[in-house]
MIGU-174814 format. One record per atom (N, C-alpha, C): x, y, z; residue in three letters. Coordinates in steps of 0.05 Angstrom, whole numbers, plus 32768, in hexadecimal, padded with zeros to 4 digits. Atoms other than C-alpha are relative to their C-alpha. Example, Ala and Ser with C-alpha at 12.3 -4.5 7.8 and 13.67 -1.06 7.14 Angstrom:
BEGIN
80127FE88000ALA/80F67FA6809CALA/801280188000ALA/7FF07FE87FFFSER/81117FEB808FSER/7FF18016800ESER/
# end
This chain:
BEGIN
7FEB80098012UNK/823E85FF7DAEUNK/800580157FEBUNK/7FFB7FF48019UNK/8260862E7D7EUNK/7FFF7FF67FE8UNK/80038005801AUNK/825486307D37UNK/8014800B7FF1UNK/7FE17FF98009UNK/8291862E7D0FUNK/7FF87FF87FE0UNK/8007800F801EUNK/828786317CBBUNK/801A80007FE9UNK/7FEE7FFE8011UNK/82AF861B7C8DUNK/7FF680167FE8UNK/80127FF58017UNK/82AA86497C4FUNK/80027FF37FEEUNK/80078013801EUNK/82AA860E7C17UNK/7FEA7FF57FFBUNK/802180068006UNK/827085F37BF9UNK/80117FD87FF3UNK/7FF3801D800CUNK/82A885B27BE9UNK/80007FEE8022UNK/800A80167FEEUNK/829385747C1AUNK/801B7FEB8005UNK/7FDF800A8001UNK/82E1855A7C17UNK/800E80128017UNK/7FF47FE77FE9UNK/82F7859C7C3DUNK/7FF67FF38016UNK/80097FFC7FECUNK/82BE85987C6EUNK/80097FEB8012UNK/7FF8801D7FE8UNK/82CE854D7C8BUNK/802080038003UNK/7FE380078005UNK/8318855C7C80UNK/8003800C8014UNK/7FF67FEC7FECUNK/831685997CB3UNK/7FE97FF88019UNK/8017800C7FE9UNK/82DC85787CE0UNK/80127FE58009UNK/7FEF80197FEBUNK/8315853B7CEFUNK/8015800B800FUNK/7FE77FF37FF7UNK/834B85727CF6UNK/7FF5800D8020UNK/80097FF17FE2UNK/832085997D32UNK/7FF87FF2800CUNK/800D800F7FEBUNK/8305855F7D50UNK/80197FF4800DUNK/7FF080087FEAUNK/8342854A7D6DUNK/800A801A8013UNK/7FFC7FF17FF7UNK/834685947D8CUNK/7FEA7FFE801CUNK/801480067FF4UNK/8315857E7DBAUNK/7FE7801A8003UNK/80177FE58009UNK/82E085B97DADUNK/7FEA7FFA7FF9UNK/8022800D8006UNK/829985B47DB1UNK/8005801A7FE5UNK/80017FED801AUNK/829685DA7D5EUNK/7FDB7FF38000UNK/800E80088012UNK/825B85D37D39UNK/80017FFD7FE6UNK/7FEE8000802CUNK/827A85CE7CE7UNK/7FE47FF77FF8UNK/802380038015UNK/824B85E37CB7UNK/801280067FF1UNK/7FF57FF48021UNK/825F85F37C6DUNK/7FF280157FFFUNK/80147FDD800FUNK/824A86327C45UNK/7FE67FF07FFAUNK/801F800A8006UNK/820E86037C2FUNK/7FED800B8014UNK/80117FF17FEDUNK/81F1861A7C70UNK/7FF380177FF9UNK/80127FDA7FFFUNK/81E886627C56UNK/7FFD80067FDFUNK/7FFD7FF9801DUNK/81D386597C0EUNK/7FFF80157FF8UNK/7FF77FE18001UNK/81C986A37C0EUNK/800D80118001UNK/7FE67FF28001UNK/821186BD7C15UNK/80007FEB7FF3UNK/7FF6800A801FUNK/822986B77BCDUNK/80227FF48005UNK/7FDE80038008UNK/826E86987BBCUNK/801280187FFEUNK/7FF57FE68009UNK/82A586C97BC6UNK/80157FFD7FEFUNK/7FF180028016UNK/82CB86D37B8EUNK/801A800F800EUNK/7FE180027FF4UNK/831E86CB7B9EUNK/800C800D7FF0UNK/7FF17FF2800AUNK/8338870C7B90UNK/801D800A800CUNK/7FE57FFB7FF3UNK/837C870C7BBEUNK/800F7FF17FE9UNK/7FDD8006800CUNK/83C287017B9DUNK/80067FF8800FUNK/7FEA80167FEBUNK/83D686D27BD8UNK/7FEC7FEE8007UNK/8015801C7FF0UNK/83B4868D7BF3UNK/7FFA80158018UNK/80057FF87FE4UNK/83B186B27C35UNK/7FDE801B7FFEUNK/80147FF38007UNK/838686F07C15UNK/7FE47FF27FF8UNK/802080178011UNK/835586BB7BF2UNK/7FF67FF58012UNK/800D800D7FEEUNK/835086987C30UNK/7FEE80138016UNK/80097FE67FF6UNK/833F86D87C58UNK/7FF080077FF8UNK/801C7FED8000UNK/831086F57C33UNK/7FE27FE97FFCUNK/801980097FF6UNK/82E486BC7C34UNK/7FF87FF2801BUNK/800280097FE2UNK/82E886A97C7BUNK/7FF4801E8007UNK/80107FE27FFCUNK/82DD86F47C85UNK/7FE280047FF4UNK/80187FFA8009UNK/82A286F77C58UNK/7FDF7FEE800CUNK/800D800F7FF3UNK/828086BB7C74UNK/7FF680078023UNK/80027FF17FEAUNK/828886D37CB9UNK/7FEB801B8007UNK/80097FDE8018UNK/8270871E7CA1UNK/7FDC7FF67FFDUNK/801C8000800BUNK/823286FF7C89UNK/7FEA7FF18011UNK/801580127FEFUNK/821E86C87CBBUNK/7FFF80078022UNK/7FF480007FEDUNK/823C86DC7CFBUNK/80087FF4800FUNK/7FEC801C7FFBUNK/825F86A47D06UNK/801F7FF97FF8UNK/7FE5800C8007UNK/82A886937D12UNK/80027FED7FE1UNK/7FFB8010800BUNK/82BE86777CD1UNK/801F7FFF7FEAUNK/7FDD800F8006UNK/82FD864E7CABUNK/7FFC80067FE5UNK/7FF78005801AUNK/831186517C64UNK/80187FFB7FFDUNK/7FEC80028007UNK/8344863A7C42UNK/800A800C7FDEUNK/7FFC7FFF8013UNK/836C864C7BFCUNK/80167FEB8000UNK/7FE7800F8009UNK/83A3861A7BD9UNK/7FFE80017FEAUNK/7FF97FFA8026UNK/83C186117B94UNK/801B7FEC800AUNK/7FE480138009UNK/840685ED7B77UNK/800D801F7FFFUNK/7FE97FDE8003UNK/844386207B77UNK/80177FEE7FF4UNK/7FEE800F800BUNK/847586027B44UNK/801B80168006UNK/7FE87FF87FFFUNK/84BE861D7B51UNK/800C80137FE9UNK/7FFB7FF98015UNK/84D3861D7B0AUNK/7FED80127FF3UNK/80117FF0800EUNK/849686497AF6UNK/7FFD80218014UNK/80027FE97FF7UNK/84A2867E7B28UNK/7FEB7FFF8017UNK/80197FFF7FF0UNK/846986677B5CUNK/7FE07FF97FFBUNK/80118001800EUNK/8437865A7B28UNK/7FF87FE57FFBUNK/80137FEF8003UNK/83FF86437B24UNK/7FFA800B8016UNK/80017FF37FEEUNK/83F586577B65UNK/7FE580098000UNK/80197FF87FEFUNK/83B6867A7B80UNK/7FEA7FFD7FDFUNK/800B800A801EUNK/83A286647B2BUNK/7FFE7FEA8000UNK/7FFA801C8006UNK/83AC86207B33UNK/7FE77FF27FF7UNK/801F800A8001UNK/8357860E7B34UNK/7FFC800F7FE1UNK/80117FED8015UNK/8352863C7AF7UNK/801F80067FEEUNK/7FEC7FF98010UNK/839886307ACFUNK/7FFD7FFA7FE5UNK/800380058014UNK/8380861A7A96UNK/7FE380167FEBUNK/80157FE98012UNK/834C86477A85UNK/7FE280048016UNK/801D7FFE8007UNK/830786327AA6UNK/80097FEC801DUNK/7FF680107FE0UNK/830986227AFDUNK/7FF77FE87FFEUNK/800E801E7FF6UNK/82FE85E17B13UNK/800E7FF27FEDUNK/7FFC8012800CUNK/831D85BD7AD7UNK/80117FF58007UNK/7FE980097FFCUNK/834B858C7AF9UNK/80177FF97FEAUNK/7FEF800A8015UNK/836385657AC3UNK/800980147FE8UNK/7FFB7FE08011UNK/836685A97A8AUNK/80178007800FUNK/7FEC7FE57FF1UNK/839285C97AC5UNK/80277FEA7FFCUNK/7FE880177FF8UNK/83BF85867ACFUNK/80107FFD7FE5UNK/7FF380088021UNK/83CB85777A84UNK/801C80207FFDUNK/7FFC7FE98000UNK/83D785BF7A7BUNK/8021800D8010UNK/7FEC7FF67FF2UNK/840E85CD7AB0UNK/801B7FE47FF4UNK/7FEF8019800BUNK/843185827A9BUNK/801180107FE1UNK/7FEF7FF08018UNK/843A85A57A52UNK/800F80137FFEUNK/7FF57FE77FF9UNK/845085E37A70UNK/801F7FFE8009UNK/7FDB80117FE7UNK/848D85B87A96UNK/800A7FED7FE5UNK/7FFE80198011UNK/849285857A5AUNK/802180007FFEUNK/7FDD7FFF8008UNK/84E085957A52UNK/800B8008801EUNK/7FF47FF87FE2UNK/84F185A67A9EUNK/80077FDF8006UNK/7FEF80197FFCUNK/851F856D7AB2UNK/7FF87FFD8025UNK/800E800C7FDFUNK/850885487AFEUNK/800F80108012UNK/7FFA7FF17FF3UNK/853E85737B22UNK/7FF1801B8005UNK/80127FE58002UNK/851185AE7B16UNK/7FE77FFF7FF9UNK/801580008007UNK/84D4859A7B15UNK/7FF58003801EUNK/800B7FFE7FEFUNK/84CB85AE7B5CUNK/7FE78012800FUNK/80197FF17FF8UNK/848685CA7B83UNK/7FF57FF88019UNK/801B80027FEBUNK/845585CC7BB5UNK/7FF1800D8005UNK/801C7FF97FFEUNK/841485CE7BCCUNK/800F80148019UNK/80007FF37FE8UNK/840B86077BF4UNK/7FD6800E800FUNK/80187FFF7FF4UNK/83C7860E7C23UNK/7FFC80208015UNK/80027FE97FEFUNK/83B786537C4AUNK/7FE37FFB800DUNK/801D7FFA7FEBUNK/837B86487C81UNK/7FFC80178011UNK/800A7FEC7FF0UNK/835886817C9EUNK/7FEB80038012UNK/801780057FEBUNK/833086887CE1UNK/7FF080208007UNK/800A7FDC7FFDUNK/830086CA7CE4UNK/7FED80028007UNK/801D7FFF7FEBUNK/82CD86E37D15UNK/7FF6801A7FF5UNK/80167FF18009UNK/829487137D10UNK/800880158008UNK/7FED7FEF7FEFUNK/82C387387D42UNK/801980107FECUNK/7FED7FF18016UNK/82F087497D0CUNK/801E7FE98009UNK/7FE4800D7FF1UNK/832E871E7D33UNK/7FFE7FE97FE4UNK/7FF680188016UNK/834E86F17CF6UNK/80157FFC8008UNK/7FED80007FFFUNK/837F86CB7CEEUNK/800B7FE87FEDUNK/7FFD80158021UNK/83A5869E7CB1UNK/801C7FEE8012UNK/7FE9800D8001UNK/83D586657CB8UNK/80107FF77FE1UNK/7FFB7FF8801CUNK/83F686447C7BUNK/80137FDC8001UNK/7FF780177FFDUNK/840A85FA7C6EUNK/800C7FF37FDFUNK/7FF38004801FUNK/843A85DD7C34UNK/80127FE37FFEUNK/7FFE801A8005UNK/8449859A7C16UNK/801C80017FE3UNK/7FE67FFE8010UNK/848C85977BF1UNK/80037FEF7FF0UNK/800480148013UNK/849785697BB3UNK/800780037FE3UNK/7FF77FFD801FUNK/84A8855B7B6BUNK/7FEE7FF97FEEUNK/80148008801EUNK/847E855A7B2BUNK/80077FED7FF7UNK/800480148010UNK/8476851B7B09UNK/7FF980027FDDUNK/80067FF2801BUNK/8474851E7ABDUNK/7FEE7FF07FFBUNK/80238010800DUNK/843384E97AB3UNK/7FF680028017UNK/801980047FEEUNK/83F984E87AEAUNK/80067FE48007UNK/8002801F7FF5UNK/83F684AA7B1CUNK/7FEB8008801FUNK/801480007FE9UNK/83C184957B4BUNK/7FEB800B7FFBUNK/80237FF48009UNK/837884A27B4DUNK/7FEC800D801BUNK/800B7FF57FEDUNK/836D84C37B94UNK/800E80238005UNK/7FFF7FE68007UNK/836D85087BA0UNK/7FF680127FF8UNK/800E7FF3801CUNK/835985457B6FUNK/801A800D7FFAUNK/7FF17FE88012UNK/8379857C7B4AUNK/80257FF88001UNK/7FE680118009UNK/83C585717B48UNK/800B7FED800CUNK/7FF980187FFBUNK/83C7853A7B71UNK/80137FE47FF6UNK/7FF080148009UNK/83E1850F7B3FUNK/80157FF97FF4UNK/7FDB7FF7800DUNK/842285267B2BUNK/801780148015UNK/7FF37FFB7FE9UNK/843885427B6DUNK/800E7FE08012UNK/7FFE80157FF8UNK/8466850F7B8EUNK/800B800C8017UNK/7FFA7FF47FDCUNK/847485267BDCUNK/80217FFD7FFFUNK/7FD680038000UNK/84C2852F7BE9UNK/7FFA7FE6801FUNK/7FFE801A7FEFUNK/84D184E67C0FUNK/7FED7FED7FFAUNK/8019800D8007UNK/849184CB7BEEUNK/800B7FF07FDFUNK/800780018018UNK/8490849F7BB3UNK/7FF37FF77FE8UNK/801F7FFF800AUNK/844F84A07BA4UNK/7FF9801E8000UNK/800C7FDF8003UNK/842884E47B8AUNK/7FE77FFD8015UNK/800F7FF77FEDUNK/83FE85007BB8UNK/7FE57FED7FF7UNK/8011800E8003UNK/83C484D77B8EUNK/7FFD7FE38008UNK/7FEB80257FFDUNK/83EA848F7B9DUNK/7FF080038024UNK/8000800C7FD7UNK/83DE849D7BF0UNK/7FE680047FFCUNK/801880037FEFUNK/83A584897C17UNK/7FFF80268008UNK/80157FE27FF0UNK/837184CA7C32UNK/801080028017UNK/7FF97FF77FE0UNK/839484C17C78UNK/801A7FFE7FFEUNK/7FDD7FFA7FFAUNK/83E384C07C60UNK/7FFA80257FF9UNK/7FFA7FE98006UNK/83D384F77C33UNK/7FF280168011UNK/80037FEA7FEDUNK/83A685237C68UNK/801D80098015UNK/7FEA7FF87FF6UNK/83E685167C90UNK/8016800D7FF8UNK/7FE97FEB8004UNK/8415853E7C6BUNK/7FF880117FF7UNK/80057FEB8011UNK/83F085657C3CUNK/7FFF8020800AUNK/7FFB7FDF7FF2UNK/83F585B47C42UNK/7FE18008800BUNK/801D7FF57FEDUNK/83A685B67C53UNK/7FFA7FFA801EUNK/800180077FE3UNK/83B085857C87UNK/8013800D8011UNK/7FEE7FEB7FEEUNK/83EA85B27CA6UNK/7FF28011800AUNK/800E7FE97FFFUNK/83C385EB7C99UNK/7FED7FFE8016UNK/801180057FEDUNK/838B85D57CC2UNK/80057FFC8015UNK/7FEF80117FE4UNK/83B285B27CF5UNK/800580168016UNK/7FF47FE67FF7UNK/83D185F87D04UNK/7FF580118001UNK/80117FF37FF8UNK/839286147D0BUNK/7FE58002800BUNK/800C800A7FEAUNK/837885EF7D3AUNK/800480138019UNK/80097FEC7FE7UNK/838B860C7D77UNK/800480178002UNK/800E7FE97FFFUNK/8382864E7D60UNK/7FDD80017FFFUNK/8015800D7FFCUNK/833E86367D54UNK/7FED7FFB801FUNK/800A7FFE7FE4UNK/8340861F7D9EUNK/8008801B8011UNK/7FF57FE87FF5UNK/836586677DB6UNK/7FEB80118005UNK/800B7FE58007UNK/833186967D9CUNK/7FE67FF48005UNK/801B7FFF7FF9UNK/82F386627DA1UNK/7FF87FF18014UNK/7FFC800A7FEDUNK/8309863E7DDCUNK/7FE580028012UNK/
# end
């Protein structure tokens, strides 16, 4: 059985992309980076989701020699030029702070009227072997900012994204509407059977 790793050390990813390949029918093995506590975190120095996703699918790979997946995503607001974009975990100052980032971007829009408050998530997955053969897809969830937070499922801007035809924020839907549209679940979806192509 091949061994296929995710490079996150987040337990949300791993089951999220372990339901996406199991309908690819593929004997995998999905491990997380936890597997190799000895390859360090790589720090996300590309200027595009696709670069961020690449170099740690590459590095993981690189270190274990094992096929493995990463992903990058972020919010890309319209009216701000694309921003926060490959910042979005770290817009407020200090990564990880969901709520800091959310407040933060809400104030930033506080006078942008609902015609223009448009964005989306955008997701870049990357598949990379020991062989050097990569390859990135790229999945995106279209939608409008909300000016207060609603719903309590989710993370990070979940709760002021509202899906175009949705009208509920991405926090409002059930785990299995929103895997169904969201740009990770694309992402993934569409990198499946490359997945099966290369580890067929």
């Amino acid at each position: 059985m091949t061994r296929l790793i995710l490079a996150t050390r987040n337990a949300h990813k791993l089951t999220e992309l372990r339901a996406v390949l199991s309908d690819s029918g593929l004997a995998l093995e999905l491990v997380g980076a936890d597997a190799y506590p000895e390859v360090p975190d790589v720090r996300e120095t590309g200027v595009t989701f696709a670069e961020n996703a690449l170099l740690k699918a590459r590095t993981l790979a690189n270190a274990t020699g094992h096929p493995a997946v990463a992903d990058d995503s972020g919010l890309c607001v319209d009216v701000l030029g694309g921003a926060p974009g490959i910042f979005s975990a770290r817009w407020a100052g200090r990564h990880g702070d969901d709520e800091a980032n959310l407040w933060l971007l809400l104030a930033q829009l506080s006078d942008i009227d609902a015609p223009h408050r448009t964005a989306h998530f955008a997701c870049a997955a990357a598949l990379a072997l020991p062989n050097g053969t990569e390859r990135v897809v790229e999945g995106r969830l279209r939608g409008t900012l909300r000016h207060e937070p609603a719903g309590e499922g989710g993370f990070g801007y979940d709760p002021i994204l509202q899906p175009d035809g949705e009208s509920r924020t991405c926090a409002e839907l059930s785990a299995e509407k929103k895997n169904a549209i969201s740009h990770r679940g694309q992402a993934f979806r569409a990198l499946a059977p490359v997945v099966a192509e290369l580890l067929g």
